[in-house]
Structure formats: structure tokens, C-alpha cells
VEXSE-267388 format. One record per residue (C-alpha): residue in three letters; x, z, y. Coordinates in pm, whole numbers, plus 50000, padded with zeros to 5 digits. Layout:
<pts>
- ALA:X:Z:Y
...
</pts>
This chain:
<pts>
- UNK:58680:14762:42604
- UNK:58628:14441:42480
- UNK:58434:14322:42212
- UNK:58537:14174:41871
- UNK:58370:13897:41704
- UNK:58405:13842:41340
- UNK:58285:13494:41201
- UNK:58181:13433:40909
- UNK:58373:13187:40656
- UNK:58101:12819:40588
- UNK:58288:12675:40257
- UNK:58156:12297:40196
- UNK:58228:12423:39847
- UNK:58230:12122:39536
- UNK:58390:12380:39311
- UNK:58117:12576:39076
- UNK:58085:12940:39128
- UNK:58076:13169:38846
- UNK:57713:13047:38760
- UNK:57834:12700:38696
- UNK:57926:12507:38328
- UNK:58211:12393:38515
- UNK:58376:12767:38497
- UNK:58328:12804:38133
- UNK:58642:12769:37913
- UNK:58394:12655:37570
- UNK:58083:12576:37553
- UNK:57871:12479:37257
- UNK:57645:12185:37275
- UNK:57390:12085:37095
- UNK:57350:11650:37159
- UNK:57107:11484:37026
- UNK:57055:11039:37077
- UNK:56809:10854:36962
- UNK:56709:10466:37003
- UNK:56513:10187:36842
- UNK:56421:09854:36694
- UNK:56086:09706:36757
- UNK:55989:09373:36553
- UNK:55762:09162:36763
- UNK:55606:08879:36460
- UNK:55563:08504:36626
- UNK:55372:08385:36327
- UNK:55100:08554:36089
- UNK:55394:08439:35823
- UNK:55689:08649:35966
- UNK:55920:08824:35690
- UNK:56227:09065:35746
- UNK:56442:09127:35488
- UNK:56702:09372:35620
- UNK:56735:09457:35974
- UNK:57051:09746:36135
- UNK:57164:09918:36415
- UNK:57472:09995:36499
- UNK:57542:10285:36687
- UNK:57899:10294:36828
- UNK:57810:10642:37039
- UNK:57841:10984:36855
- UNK:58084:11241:36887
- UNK:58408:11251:36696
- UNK:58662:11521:36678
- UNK:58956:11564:36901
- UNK:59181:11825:37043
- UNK:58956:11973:37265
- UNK:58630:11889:37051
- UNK:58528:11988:36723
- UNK:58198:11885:36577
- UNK:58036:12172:36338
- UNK:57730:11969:36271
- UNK:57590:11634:36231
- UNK:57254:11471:36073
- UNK:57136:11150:36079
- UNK:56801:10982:36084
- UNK:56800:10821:35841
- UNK:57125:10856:35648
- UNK:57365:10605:35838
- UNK:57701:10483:35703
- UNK:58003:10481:35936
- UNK:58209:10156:35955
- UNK:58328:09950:36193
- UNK:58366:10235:36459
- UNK:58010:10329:36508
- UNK:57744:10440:36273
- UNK:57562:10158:36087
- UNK:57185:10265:35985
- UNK:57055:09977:35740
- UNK:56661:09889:35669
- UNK:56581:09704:35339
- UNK:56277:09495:35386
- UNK:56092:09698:35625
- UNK:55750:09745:35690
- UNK:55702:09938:36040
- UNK:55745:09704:36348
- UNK:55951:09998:36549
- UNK:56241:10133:36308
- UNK:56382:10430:36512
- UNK:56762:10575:36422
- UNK:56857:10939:36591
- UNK:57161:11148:36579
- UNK:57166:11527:36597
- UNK:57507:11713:36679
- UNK:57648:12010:36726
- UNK:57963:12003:36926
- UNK:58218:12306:37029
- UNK:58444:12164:37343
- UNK:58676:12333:37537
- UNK:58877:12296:37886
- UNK:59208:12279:37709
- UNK:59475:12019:37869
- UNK:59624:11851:37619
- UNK:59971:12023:37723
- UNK:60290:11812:37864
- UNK:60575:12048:37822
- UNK:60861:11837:37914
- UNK:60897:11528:38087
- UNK:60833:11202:37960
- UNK:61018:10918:38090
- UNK:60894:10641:38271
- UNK:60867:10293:38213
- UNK:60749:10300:37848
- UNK:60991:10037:37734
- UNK:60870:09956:37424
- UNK:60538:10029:37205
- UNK:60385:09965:36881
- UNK:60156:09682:36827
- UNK:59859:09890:36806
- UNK:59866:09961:37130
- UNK:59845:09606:37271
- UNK:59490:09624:37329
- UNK:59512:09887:37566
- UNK:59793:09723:37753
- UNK:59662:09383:37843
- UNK:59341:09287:38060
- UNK:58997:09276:37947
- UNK:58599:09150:38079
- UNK:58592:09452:38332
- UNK:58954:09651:38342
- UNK:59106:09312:38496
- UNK:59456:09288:38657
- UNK:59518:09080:38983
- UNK:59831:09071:39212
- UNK:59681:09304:39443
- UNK:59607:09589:39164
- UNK:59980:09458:38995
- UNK:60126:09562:39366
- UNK:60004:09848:39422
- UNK:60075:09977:39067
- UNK:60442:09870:39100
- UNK:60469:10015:39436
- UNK:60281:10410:39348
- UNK:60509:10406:39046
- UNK:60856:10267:39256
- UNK:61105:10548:39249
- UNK:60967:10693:38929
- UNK:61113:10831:38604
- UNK:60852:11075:38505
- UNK:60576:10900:38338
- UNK:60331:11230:38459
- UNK:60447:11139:38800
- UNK:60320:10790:38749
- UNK:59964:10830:38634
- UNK:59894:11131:38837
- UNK:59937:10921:39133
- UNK:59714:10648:39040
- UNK:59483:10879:38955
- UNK:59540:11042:39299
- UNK:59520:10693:39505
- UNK:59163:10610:39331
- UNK:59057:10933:39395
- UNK:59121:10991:39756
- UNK:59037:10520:39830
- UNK:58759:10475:39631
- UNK:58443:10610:39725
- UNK:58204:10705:39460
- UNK:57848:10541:39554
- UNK:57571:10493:39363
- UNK:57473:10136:39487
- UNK:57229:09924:39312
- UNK:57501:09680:39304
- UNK:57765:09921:39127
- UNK:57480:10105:38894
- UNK:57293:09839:38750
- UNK:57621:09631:38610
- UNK:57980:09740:38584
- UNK:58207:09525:38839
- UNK:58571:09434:38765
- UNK:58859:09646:38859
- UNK:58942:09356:39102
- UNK:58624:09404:39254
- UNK:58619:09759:39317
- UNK:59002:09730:39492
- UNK:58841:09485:39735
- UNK:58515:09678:39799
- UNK:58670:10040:39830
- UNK:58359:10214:39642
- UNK:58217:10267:39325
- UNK:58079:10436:39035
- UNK:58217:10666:38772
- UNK:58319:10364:38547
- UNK:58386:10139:38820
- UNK:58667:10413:38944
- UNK:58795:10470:38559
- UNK:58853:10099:38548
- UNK:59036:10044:38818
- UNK:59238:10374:38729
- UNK:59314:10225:38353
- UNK:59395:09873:38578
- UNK:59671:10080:38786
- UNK:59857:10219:38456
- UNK:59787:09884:38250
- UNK:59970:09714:38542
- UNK:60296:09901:38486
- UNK:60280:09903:38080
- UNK:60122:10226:38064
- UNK:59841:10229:37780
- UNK:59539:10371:37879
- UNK:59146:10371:37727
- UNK:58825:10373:37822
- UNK:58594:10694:37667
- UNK:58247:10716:37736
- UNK:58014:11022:37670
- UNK:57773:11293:37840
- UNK:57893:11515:38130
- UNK:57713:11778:38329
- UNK:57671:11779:38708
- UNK:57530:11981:38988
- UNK:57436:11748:39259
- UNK:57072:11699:39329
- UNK:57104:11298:39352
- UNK:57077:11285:38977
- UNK:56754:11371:38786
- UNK:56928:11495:38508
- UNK:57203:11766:38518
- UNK:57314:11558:38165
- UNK:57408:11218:38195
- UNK:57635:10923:38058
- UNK:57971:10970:38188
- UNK:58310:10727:38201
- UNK:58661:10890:38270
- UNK:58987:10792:38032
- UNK:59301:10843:37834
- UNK:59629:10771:37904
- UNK:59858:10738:37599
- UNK:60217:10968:37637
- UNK:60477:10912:37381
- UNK:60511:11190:37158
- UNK:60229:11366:37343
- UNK:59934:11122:37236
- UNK:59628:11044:37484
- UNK:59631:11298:37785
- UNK:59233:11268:37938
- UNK:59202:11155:38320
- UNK:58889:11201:38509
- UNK:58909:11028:38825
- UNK:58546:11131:38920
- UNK:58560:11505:38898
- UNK:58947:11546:38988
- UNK:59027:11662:38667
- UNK:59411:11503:38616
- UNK:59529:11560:38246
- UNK:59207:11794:38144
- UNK:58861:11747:38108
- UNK:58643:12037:38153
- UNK:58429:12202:37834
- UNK:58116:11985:37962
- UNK:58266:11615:37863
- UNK:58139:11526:37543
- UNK:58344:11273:37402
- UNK:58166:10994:37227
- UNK:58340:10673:37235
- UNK:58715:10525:37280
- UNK:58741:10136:37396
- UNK:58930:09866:37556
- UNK:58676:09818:37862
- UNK:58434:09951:37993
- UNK:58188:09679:37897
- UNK:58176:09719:37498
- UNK:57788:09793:37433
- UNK:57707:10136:37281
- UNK:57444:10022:37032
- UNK:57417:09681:36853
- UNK:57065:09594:36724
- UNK:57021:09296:36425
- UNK:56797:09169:36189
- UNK:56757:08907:35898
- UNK:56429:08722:35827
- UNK:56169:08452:35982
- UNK:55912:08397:36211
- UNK:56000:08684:36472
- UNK:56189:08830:36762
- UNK:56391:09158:36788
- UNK:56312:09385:37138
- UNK:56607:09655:37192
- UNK:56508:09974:37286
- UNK:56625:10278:37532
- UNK:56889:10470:37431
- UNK:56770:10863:37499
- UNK:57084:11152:37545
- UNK:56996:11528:37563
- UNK:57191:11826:37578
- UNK:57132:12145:37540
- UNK:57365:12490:37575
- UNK:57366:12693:37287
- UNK:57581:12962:37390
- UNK:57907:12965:37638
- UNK:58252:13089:37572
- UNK:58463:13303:37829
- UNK:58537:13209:38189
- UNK:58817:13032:38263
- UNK:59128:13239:38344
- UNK:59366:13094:38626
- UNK:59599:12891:38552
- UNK:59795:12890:38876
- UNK:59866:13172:39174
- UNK:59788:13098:39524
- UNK:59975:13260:39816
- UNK:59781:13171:40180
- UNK:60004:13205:40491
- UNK:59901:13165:40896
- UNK:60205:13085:41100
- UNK:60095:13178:41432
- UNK:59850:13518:41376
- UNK:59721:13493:41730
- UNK:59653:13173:41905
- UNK:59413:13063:42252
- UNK:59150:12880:42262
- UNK:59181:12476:42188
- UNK:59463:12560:42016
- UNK:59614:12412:41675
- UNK:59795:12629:41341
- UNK:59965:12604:41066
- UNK:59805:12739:40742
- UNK:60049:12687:40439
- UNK:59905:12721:40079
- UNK:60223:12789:39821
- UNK:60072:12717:39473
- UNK:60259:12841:39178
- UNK:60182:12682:38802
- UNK:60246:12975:38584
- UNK:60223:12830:38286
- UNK:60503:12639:38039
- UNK:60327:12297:38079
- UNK:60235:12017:38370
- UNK:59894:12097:38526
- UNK:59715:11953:38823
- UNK:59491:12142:39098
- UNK:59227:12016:39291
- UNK:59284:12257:39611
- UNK:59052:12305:39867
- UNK:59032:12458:40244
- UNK:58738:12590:40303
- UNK:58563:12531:40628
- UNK:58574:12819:40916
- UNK:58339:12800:41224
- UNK:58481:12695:41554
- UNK:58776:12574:41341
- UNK:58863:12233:41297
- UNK:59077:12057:41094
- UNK:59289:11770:41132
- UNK:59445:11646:40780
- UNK:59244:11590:40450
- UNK:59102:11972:40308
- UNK:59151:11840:39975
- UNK:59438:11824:39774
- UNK:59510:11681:39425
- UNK:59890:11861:39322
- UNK:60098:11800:39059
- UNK:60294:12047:38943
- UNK:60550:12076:38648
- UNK:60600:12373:38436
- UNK:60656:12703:38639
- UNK:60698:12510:39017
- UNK:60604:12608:39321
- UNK:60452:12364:39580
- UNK:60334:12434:39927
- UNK:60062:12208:40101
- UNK:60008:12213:40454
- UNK:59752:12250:40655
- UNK:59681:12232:41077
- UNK:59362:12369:41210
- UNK:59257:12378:41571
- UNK:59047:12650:41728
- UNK:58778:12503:41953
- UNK:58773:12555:42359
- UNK:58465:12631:42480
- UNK:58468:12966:42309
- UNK:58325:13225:42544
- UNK:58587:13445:42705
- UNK:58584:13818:42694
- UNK:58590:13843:42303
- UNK:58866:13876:42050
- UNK:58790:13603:41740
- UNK:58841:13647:41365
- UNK:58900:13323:41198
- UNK:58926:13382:40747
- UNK:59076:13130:40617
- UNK:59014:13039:40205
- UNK:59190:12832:40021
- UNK:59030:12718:39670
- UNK:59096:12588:39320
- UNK:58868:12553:39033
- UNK:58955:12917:38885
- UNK:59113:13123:39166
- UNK:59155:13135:39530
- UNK:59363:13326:39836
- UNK:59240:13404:40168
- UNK:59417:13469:40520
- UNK:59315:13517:40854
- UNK:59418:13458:41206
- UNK:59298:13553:41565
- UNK:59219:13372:41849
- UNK:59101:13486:42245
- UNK:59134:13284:42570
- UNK:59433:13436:42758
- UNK:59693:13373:42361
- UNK:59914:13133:42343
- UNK:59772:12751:42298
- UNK:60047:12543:42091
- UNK:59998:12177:42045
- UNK:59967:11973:41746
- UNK:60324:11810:41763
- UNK:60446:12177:41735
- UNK:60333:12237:41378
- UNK:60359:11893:41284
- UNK:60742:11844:41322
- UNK:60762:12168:41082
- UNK:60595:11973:40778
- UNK:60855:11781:40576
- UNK:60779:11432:40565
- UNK:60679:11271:40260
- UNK:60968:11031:40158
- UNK:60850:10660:40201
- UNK:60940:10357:39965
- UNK:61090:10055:40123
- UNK:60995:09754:40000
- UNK:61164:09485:40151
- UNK:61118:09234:39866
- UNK:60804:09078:39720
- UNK:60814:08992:39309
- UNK:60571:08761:39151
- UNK:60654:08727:38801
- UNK:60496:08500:38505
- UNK:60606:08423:38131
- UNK:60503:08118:37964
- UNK:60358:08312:37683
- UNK:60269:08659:37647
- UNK:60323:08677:37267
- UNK:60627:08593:37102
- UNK:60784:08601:36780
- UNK:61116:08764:36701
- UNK:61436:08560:36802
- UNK:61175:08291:37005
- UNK:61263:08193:37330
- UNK:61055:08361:37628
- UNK:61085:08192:37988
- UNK:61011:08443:38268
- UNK:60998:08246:38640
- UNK:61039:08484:38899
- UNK:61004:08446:39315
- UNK:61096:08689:39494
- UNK:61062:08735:39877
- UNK:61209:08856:40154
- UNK:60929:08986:40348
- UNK:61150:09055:40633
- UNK:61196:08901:40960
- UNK:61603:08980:40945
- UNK:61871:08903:40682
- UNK:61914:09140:40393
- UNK:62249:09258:40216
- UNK:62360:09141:39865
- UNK:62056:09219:39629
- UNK:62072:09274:39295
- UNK:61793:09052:39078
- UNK:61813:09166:38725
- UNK:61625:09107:38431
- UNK:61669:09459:38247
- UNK:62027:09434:38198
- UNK:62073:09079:38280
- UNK:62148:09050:38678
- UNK:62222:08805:38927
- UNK:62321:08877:39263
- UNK:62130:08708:39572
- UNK:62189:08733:39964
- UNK:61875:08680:40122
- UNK:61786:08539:40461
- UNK:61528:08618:40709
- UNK:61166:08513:40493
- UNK:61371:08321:40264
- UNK:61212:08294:39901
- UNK:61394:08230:39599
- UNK:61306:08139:39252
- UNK:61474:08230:38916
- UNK:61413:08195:38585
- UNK:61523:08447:38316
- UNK:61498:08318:37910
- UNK:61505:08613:37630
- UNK:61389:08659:37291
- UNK:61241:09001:37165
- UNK:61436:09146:36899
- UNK:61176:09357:36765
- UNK:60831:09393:36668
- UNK:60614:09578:36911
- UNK:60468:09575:37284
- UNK:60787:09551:37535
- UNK:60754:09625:37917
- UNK:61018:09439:38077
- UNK:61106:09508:38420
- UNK:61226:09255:38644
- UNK:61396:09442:38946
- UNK:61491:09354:39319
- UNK:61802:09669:39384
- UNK:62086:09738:39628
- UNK:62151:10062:39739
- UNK:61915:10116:39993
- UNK:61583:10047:39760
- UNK:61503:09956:39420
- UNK:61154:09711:39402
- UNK:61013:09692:39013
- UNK:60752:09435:38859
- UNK:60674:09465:38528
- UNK:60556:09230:38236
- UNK:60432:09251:37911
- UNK:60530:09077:37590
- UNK:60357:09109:37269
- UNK:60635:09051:37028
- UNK:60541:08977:36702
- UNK:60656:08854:36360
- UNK:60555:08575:36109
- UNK:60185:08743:35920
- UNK:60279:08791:35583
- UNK:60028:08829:35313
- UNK:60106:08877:34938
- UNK:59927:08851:34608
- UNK:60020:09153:34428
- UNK:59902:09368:34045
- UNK:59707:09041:33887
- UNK:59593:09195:33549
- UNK:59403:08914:33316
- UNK:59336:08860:32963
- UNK:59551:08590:32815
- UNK:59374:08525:32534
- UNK:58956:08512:32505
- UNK:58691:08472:32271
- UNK:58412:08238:32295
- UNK:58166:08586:32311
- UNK:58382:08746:32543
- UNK:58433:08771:32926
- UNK:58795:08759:33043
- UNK:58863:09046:33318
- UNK:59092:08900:33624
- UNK:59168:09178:33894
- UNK:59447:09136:34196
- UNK:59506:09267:34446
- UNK:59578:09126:34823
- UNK:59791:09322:35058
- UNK:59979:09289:35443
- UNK:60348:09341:35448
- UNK:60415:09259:35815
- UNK:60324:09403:36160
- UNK:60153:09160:36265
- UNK:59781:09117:36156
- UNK:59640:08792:35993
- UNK:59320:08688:36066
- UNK:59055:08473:35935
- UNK:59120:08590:35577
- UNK:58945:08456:35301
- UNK:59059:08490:34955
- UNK:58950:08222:34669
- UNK:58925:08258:34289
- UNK:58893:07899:34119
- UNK:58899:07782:33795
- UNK:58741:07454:33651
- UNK:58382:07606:33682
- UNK:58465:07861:33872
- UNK:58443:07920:34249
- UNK:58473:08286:34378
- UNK:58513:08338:34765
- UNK:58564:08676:35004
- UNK:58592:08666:35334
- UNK:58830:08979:35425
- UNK:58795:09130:35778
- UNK:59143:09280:35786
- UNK:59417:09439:35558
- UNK:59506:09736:35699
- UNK:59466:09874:35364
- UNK:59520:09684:35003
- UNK:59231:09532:34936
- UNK:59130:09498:34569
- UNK:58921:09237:34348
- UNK:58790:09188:34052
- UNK:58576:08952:33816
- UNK:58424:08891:33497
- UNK:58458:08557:33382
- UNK:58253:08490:33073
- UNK:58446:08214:32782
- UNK:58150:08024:32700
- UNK:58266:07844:33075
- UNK:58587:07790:32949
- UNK:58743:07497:32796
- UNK:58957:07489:32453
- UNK:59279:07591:32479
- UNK:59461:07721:32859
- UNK:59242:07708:33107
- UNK:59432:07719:33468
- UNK:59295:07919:33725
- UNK:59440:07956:34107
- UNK:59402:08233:34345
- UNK:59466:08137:34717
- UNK:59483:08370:35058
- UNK:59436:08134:35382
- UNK:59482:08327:35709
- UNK:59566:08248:36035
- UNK:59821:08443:36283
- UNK:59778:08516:36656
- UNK:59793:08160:36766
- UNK:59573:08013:36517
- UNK:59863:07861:36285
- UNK:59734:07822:35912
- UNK:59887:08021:35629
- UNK:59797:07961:35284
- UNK:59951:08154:34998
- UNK:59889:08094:34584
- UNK:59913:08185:34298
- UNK:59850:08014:33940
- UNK:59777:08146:33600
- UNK:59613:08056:33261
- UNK:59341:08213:32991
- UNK:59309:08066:32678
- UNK:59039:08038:32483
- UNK:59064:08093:32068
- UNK:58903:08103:31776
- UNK:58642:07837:31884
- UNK:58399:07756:31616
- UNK:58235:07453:31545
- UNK:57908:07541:31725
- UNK:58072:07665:31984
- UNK:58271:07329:32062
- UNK:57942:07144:32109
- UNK:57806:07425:32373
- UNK:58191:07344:32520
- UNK:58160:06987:32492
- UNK:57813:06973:32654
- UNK:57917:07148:32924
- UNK:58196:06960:32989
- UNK:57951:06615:32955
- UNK:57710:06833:33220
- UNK:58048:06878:33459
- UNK:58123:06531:33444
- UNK:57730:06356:33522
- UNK:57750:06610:33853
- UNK:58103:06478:33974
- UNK:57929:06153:33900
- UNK:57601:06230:34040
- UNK:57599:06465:34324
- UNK:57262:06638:34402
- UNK:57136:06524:34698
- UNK:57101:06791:35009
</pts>
């Protein structure tokens, strides 16, 4: 009788097991940061009046994180996107800030239940920051190609980011260089150089969807992680969020395969444009000494953990061939099934069997709309110099983050031995793009107001060694057809005006019937800042005792933001100035003005707005009115006349500086 071997199955196994953070569907967290100021005197002299920090990194709430408790030390005021803690004439050389939070996440997605179509044609203005290129997230023709050809043949907008998502994943190698860990490189960079770190792999992920007009974000915060390179299971983490209409911003973790979810670990903390924007600002006012920045510290700690995650997808696991020789190759097909109403992704794994090798990638990122079935593919080969005279059991596992299937298959010298070609003419091929036709597209400007002109020069090339058929070139609905011959190039220019407010992608397209080639650019279109002067309120009539009360109010009424704002009060001794960061809100003023300033009769006072708009074009808007002062008694028209007489020797006789 012969004997049977069973082996045993070896998984190289990333996913957690039941042990793991990873596996929990809520956790709660308690974070605390902490950093610091230290004031290093140059002279025995030295004086600080006020010095701040400005911490842009503490956690906010969002769909899948809610924050049940926050304290600051000391009390810190939040503006400008961060929190702002403010020291009045201090008198301790180190002034230290800390932030203590208690944060409930959760592995939610944030749920896609339909699709949404792809290209995004046209966006508000707000999110033009997130569509154009910054220090780090960079664009260059190489990242602009490769965008235009994952996304070619595209309508879902899911479809689109999951496989830029999927291309950085499986092209970029995460590496923890010196030269990648000690200063973010550009997105152009890491394209060249193939490897990375976590941020260096987000950027060039937000790159790929910027490319194509898809808004995306950088968000920085802590994650957890089991590998033994890092000292710290807790650590500063980079992934990002890509904006669907009528969704919102749908989180993408390149690092940990995580397409459209972050797991219960990722504390959110910040949301930027790059990657490079600091996470604490340090400043102080004074003389005589230097400011030193200090560390920023991050710890976590688990305060309790919610309920495992339950699956969110079946897995059937299928061997075609149940007994095969020795040497030779299988199929094993994995059908995955997303039971749920909404898109979901799954990182899918085949574990690794002694003896057995495989010969395709193991790992699998899927996409898979609501309720669909995929199947993935996979051929192992059995190894040859087995010994004869046994009977071998090969399991077979196949593995996603929250469930898994198993199979198994036998294997003895005197079975059949197929060949690879056998299994792999049963695998449908993936359909391929052809891309005959090179684009290289660049406006003259890439903001424009409404109903101004916008010149778009186009080449396009035949990268072709034989002559293609009539091509149409089109400019969204505006086409021209072209007959190209062998390497030919040909130029065109396309002129349009926006007819809108708002962030357009316009796509500039290469068609017949045989392919369809799309390049993409985006036009800020904008119109004319408008600022008004709005609910003045003064007293028209004064007494020499009395103050006259002037309040306005300044407000935006286009889409379009000014900038540079500064808002003046004068009067014929009076000078009152504000400089106004923005007016996204009405902004409202006030003064006191007392009479005894005043002349007799009207006195004429102005209030101006200047502002500037995108390209640095002045705007100045005004508006007049006029107090008068009665009743003025005879003593009081000397104290007026002197202090007219005083008015006049200073226009005469200017102090010198």
C-alpha cells in the first residue's frame, strides 16, 4: 500500500489574524501630542512680548471618526485650520503646548452605491486647490500619460481611481531609504525611481487622479502597524481622499491596500493640498533672541475595541485539475462575490503551499460593484523532484482581510503533467487599450474669466510606423477630422471661453472607431471679484461732547475670492485701517469717533475696500458720507480752531523720521 503524505499549508500572511487592530471594526483611542518652544536670549537685554504655536495636527470629526474628548494645554483657540496656543509676555524659556484626545474610529467605507460618472466635467471653485499641482504632488507628462491612459475607456469614476490606486500599489515599492524618509520627494520623482515611502506613494497616487481632473487630498495622521522595522507600532501616517460628486471624499490608502476604506486604526488629523504643509508653526515677537523648534511627540493608546469585522464578501476556491504529476502546472480559480449594496475593494491573497510554486502575482487588489461576482486566476506548478512512491496533498487558501476559502488538490509521479500553455489559454485576456496617438496639450492660461477667450494648442502624434484612418480630433464637442500618415505630427489650436464659474476638465480627444485616446486640461474659470459696502449706520448730527458711532459692513457677492483686502475709514483727522484675510463671511466694523475732532458744520468722511483678484488687478470700491457737528459753543470753536491751526503747522511741517 502506498503511503500518503499530507503537507502542511506555509501562508506568507500580511493580513492580521484575529489578534490584530487591523480585524477590529471600532476601536477607541486615546491620542495624545505634545511639542514646544524654547527661547534661546542673545543679549542679557532680550524681551518677548507674545510668542504662539500653531498646531495644524489634531483630530477632527468625520464619517468614520468621532472625537468624544479633547483638552488642551493650555487653552488654545482654533483658527486658521490648526489650533493657535498664544503666550503673553512670557517668562519660561521652553513654553510647551499638548493635546489630549479621545477618538472613536471605525472601518466603515464611506459607501458608493451607484456609479458615478467619469470625467468630472465641471467643479466648484473650491475645489481648485486640489486639482492643480503643488511643491510635492507635481504633474509631468509622464504622470499626465499614464493617468490618461489607466483611465482611457472609462466612464465610472470608481473604475478610475481604483486603478491608480492599483498601478501605485503593485509599481511602487515601499522603502524606507534615507533618501525617501528624511524629505518628501516629488511625485515626478517617485515615477522615475519606482520606490518610496507612505507619502511619497500617496503623492504620486493624488498626481494620477489630479492628472485627469479628479480632486483628491492629502490627510495625514497616526496609523498602527505590525512589522518589526518600526520601533513604534504607532506612527505618522500619509494615505488620501478622493472627492466623488454627491458622495463627498472616499479615503484611499495606497500603503496598506485599503481602496475606498481605511481601517479603525487611521486617525485622521489633517486635510491638505501637499504633502509638504508643516504640521506645527512656531513664532514669536520681541528682541534680542532666537526661537529653537521642538519635537513633535504622538502616542496612542487602546482604550477598549469594538467587534470583529464581519465579511464583507464570499469566497468560493476551485482546483481544475484534482490530480496532477509531478512538475506539473493548475489552475486554482478564486470567484469573489461582494454581498453587499455598495462598491468595495479586496486585497486577496494565495497563500503559499510547499513544493508548490506559483507563477502570476499571489496578490490581488479587486474591484467589485454592488452584488458582482469576479473570478481571479491563479496557475501553480507542483515541483519534480518529489520522491516517488507517495500520494501528495497540496491545501490551497485563498485570503482577504475578513474571510477566506480553502481547496485542495493531489499530486503523485505516474498523474497526468499538463503544461502551462494549457491553463493559460483558459484565462480570458484582459482587454488592452490601443493607443495609437500621442496628445500634448497646453492653454495659454489656466484661469479665465467668463466669456474670455482661452487658446488650447494641441499636437498630436501618430506614434505609428503605418498610415492611420480618418481620426476624429475634437475639442469636447468641437471636432475636426485628420488623416494621419506614418509618424506624422500635427498641430491644432482650439479657442473657447468658459461660460460658467467653476473648475472645468476639458477633454481634448484623438477617436475613430477602433480607439478613443483622451488628454485632459484644467481651466479655472472665474468671474470679475466683487466686493460691496453694505448696512452703514452713522449719526448725522453730533455734539461737541459726543462721539458719533459709524458701523458698515463689507461683504463678497461673487465666486471668485478677492485678495489683499484692506478696508479704510478716513475723515479729515481720521485714519482707520483693517487688513481683511478673506470674506467668506460678512465682515463687520465699527468706530467711535469723538466731535471734539470734528470741524463745524459736515464733515465728509470716505470708506474705501482695495482688493486685488487672481491676477493681481486692483479693485477699489467707495463710499462717501457726512456728520455734522451742532450746537458748537464759543469755547468750543477755539478748541476747533486750534486744532485746525495744529492740522495745518503738521501739513506744513512734517516730523522728521
Amino acid at each position: 500500500m502506498k503511503k500518503i503524505l499530507l503537507l502542511l499549508v506555509i501562508l506568507l500572511f500580511p493580513f492580521s489574524s484575529a489578534e490584530d487592530l487591523f480585524d477590529y471594526q471600532s476601536l477607541e483611542l486615546e491620542h495624545k501630542i505634545s511639542s514646544y518652544m524654547i527661547i534661546n536670549p542673545t543679549s542679557s537685554n532680550y524681551y518677548v512680548t507674545s510668542a504662539e504655536i500653531l498646531l495644524s495636527w489634531f483630530p477632527r470629526d468625520d464619517y468614520r471618526q468621532e472625537i468624544s474628548y479633547i483638552q488642551t494645554e493650555p487653552s488654545g483657540e482654533e483658527e486658521n485650520d490648526g489650533l493657535n496656543f498664544v503666550f503673553r509676555k512670557p517668562q519660561k524659556k521652553k513654553l510647551d503646548v499638548s493635546v489630549e484626545s479621545v477618538v472613536e474610529t471605525s472601518s466603515d467605507y464611506k459607501k458608493v452605491f451607484s456609479k458615478v460618472k467619469f470625467p468630472i466635467t465641471e467643479l466648484d471653485s473650491e475645489f481648485a486647490p486640489f486639482l492643480t499641482e503643488q511643491d510635492i504632488i507635481d504633474i509631468n507628462n509622464e504622470i499626465s500619460d499614464l493617468a490618461s491612459e489607466l483611465a482611457a475607456e472609462k466612464d465610472d469614476l470608481f473604475e478610475v481611481v481604483f486603478s491608480f490606486a492599483d498601478w501605485v500599489e503593485r509599481n511602487i515599492e515601499y522603502n524606507l531609504s534615507t533618501l525617501t524618509a528624511e524629505a518628501a520627494q516629488k511625485s515626478s520623482w517617485v515615477i522615475t525611481n519606482r520606490y518610496g515611502v507612505c507619502d511619497e506613494l500617496t503623492s504620486l497616487f493624488i498626481s494620477l487622479n489630479r492628472a485627469v481632473g479628479i480632486p483628491a487630498r492629502f490627510i495625514s495622521g497616526m496609523s498602527y502597524t505590525n512589522l518589526e522595522i518600526f520601533e513604534s507600532p504607532w506612527g505618522p501616517h500619509g494615505w488620501a481622499e478622493v472627492y466623488f460628486p454627491d458622495v463627498g471624499w472616499v479615503p484611499f490608502d495606497v500603503t496598506y491596500r485599503q481602496f475606498g476604506w481605511v481601517d479603525a486604526t487611521h486617525i485622521k488629523l489633517k486635510e491638505s493640498d501637499d504633502s509638504s504643509t508643516s504640521s506645527v508653526n512656531y513664532n514669536a515677537k520681541g528682541k534680542n533672541f532666537n526661537i529653537q523648534s521642538g519635537e513633535i511627540e504622538n502616542e496612542v493608546d487602546v482604550i477598549s475595541r469594538g467587534n470583529l469585522k464581519q465579511p464583507l464578501v464570499s469566497i468560493d476556491l476551485e482546483i481544475q485539475k484534482e490530480k496532477a504529476g509531478f512538475g506539473s502546472y493548475n489552475l486554482v480559480t478564486a470567484e469573489v462575490t461582494n454581498n453587499q449594496p455598495y462598491y468595495i475593494t479586496v486585497s486577496l491573497q494565495l497563500a503559499a503551499t510547499q513544493n508548490v510554486e506559483n507563477f502570476d502575482d499571489r496578490f490581488r487588489n479587486i474591484l467589485l460593484k454592488p452584488k458582482e461576482k469576479k473570478k481571479e486566476y491563479f496557475i501553480v506548478r507542483v515541483l519534480e523532484n518529489l520522491k516517488s512512491g507517495y500520494i501528495y496533498t497540496f491545501p490551497l487558501k485563498a485570503v482577504s482581510s475578513s474571510t477566506s476559502a480553502e481547496t485542495s488538490f493531489k499530486s503523485e509521479k505516474k498523474a497526468t503533467v499538463f503544461d502551462y500553455n494549457y491553463f493559460k489559454s483558459q484565462i480570458p485576456e484582459e482587454k488592452t487599450v490601443y493607443s495609437p496617438i500621442n496628445i500634448e496639450c497646453e492653454a495659454d492660461k489656466s484661469a479665465v474669466y467668463i466669456g474670455e477667450p482661452l487658446t488650447i494648442n494641441c499636437k498630436f502624434t501618430n506614434k505609428e510606423n503605418k498610415a492611420l484612418g480618418i481620426i476624429d480630433i475634437c475639442l469636447e464637442d468641437e471636432c475636426h477630422k485628420k488623416q494621419f500618415g506614418p509618424k506624422e505630427q500635427y498641430n491644432k489650436e482650439f479657442v473657447k471661453e468658459m461660460p460658467s464659474v467653476g473648475v472645468k476638465n476639458l477633454a481634448v480627444t484623438a477617436k475613430n472607431d477602433d480607439f478613443s485616446i483622451t488628454k485632459y486640461i484644467l481651466i479655472h474659470s472665474v468671474d470679475t471679484p466683487l466686493v460691496k459696502i453694505s448696512k452703514l449706520d452713522y449719526s448725522e448730527e453730533v455734539l461737541f461732547e459726543e462721539q458719533a458711532d459709524i458701523s458698515f459692513s463689507v461683504l463678497q457677492e461673487s465666486f471668485s475670492n478677492p485678495s489683499d483686502i484692506k478696508v479704510t475709514l478716513e475723515g479729515k483727522r481720521l485714519s482707520q485701517s483693517w487688513n481683511v484675510e478673506d470674506l467668506d463671511i460678512r465682515r463687520e466694523f465699527s468706530i467711535a469717533v469723538p466731535a471734539k475732532i470734528m470741524s463745524l458744520g459736515l464733515n465728509e468722511f470716505k470708506i474705501s475696500v482695495s482688493y486685488k483678484d487672481e491676477k493681481g488687478q486692483d479693485y477699489l470700491v467707495e463710499e462717501e458720507f457726512s456728520i455734522e457737528l451742532i450746537n458748537v459753543s464759543f469755547s468750543e470753536r477755539i478748541i476747533i480752531f486750534l486744532n485746525q491751526l495744529s492740522l495745518i503747522i503738521d501739513n506744513f511741517f512734517p516730523k522728521l523720521s
